[in-house]
C-alpha positions as CSV (number, residue, x, y, z in Angstrom):
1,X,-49.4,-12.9,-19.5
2,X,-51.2,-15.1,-17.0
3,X,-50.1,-12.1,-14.7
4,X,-51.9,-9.4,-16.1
5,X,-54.7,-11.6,-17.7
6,X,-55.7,-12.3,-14.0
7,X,-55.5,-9.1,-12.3
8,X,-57.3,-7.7,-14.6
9,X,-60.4,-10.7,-14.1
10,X,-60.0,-9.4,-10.7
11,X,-60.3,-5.9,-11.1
12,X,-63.8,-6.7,-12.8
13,X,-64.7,-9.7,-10.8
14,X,-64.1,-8.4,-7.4
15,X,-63.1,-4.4,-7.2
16,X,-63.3,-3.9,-3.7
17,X,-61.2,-6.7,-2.9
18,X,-57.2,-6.9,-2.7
19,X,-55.7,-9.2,-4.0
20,X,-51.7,-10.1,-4.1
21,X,-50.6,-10.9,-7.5
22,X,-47.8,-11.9,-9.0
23,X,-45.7,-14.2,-11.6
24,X,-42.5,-16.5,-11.4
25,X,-40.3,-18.5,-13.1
26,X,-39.0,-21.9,-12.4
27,X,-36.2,-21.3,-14.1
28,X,-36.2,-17.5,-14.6
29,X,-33.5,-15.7,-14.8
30,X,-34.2,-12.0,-12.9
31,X,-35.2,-8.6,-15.1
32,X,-36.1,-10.1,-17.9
33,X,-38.8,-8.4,-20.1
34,X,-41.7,-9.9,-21.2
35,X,-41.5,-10.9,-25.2
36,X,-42.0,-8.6,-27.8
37,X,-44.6,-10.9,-29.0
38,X,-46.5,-11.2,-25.1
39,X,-46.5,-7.1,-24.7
40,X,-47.9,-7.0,-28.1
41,X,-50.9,-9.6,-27.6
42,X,-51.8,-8.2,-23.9
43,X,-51.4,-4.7,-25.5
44,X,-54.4,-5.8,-28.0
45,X,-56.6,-6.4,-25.1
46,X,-55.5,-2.8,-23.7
47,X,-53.1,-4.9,-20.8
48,X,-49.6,-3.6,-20.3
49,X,-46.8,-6.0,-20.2
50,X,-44.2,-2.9,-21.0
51,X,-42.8,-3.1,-17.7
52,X,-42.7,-6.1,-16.6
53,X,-39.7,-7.9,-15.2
54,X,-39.0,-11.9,-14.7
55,X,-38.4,-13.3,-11.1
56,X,-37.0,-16.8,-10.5
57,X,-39.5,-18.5,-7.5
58,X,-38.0,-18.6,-4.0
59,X,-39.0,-19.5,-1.1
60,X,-39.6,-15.8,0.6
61,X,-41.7,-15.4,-2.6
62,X,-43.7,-18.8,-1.8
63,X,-44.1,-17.6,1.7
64,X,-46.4,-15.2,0.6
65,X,-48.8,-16.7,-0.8
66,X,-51.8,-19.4,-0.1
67,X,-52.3,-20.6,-3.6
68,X,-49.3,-21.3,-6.4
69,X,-50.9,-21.9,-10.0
70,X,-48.4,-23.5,-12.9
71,X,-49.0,-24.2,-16.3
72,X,-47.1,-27.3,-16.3
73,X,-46.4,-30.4,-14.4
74,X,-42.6,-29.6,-14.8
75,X,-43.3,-26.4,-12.8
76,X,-45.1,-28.2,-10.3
77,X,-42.7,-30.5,-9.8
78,X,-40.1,-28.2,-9.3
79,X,-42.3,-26.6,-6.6
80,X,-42.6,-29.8,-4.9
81,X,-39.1,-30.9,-4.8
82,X,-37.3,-27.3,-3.9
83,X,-39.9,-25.9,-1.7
84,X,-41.9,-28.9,-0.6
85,X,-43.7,-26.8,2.6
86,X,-45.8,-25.2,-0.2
87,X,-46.8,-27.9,-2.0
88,X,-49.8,-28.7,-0.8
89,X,-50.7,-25.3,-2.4
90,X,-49.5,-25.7,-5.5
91,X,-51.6,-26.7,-8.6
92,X,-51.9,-26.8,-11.6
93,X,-54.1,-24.1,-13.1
94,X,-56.5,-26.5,-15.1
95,X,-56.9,-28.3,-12.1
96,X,-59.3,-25.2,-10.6
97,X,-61.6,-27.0,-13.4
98,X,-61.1,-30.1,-12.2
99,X,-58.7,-30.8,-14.8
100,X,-55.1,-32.4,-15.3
101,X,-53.8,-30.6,-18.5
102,X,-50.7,-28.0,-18.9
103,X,-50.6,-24.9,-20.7
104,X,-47.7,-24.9,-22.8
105,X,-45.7,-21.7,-22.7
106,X,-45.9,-20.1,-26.3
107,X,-42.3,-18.5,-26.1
108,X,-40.7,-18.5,-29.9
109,X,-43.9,-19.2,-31.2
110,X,-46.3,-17.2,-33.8
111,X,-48.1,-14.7,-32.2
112,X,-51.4,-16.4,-33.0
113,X,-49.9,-19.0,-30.7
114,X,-49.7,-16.6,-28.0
115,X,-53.5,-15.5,-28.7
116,X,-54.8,-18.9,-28.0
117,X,-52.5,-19.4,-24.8
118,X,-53.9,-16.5,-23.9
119,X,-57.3,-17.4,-24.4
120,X,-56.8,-20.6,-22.9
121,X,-55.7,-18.9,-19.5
122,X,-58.1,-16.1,-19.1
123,X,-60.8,-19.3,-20.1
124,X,-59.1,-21.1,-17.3
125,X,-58.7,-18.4,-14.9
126,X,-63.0,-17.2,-15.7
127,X,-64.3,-20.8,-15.0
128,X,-62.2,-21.4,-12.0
129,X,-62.2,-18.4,-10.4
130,X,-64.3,-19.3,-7.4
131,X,-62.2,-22.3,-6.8
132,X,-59.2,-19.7,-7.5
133,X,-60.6,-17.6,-4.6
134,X,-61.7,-20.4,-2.0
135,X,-58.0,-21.8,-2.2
136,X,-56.7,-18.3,-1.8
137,X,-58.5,-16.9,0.8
């Protein structure tokens, strides 16, 4: 969700800019479809999920990119220990507010859960985005 949720921000925030986008799992295992219950609450706010496919993180992955966001302190963590060259680019995403809380993942929960994990993010993602972009540029 926090995939789609923030290319879209971008799309609206800043059209004429590209940006490289894209979502990971600590622990993912590869091709795995989003939930039933995440394709239906991104397909509420007209965001398509449908074909989306898991990816474990590696380190060719990593390499890509300037800025890593987690949810969790596990996640970041993980980060830290396996790939510890891009640590110093890894944060937490409530810490673009200057924050240190996690998003918990809302997997096997109500789908009103997944709303307001939702929420949360695209809340997150709106109020840090310029701190978002500095640290990705």
């Amino acid at each position: 969700m926090a995939e789609v949720l923030f290319k879209d921000l971008v799309s609206r925030l800043e059209p004429d800019v590209m940006w490289n986008i894209t979502s990971a799992g600590c622990w993912a295992r590869p091709n795995n479809l989003a939930t039933t219950t995440a394709i239906e609450v991104m397909k509420d706010r007209r965001l398509n999920l449908d074909d989306h496919l898991s990816q474990p993180v590696t380190e060719v992955l990593l390499d890509q990119y300037h800025l890593v966001l987690v949810m969790e302190e596990q996640h970041k963590g993980f980060i830290l220990r396996n790939f510890p060259d891009v640590g110093k680019n890894t944060h937490l995403l409530y810490e673009m507010v200057d924050k240190q809380k996690e998003i918990w993942d809302p997997v096997g929960m109500s789908k009103q859960a997944y709303e307001n994990t939702a929420d949360e993010m695209l809340r997150i993602m709106k109020e840090g985005f310029k701190n978002i972009s500095t640290l990705a540029s």
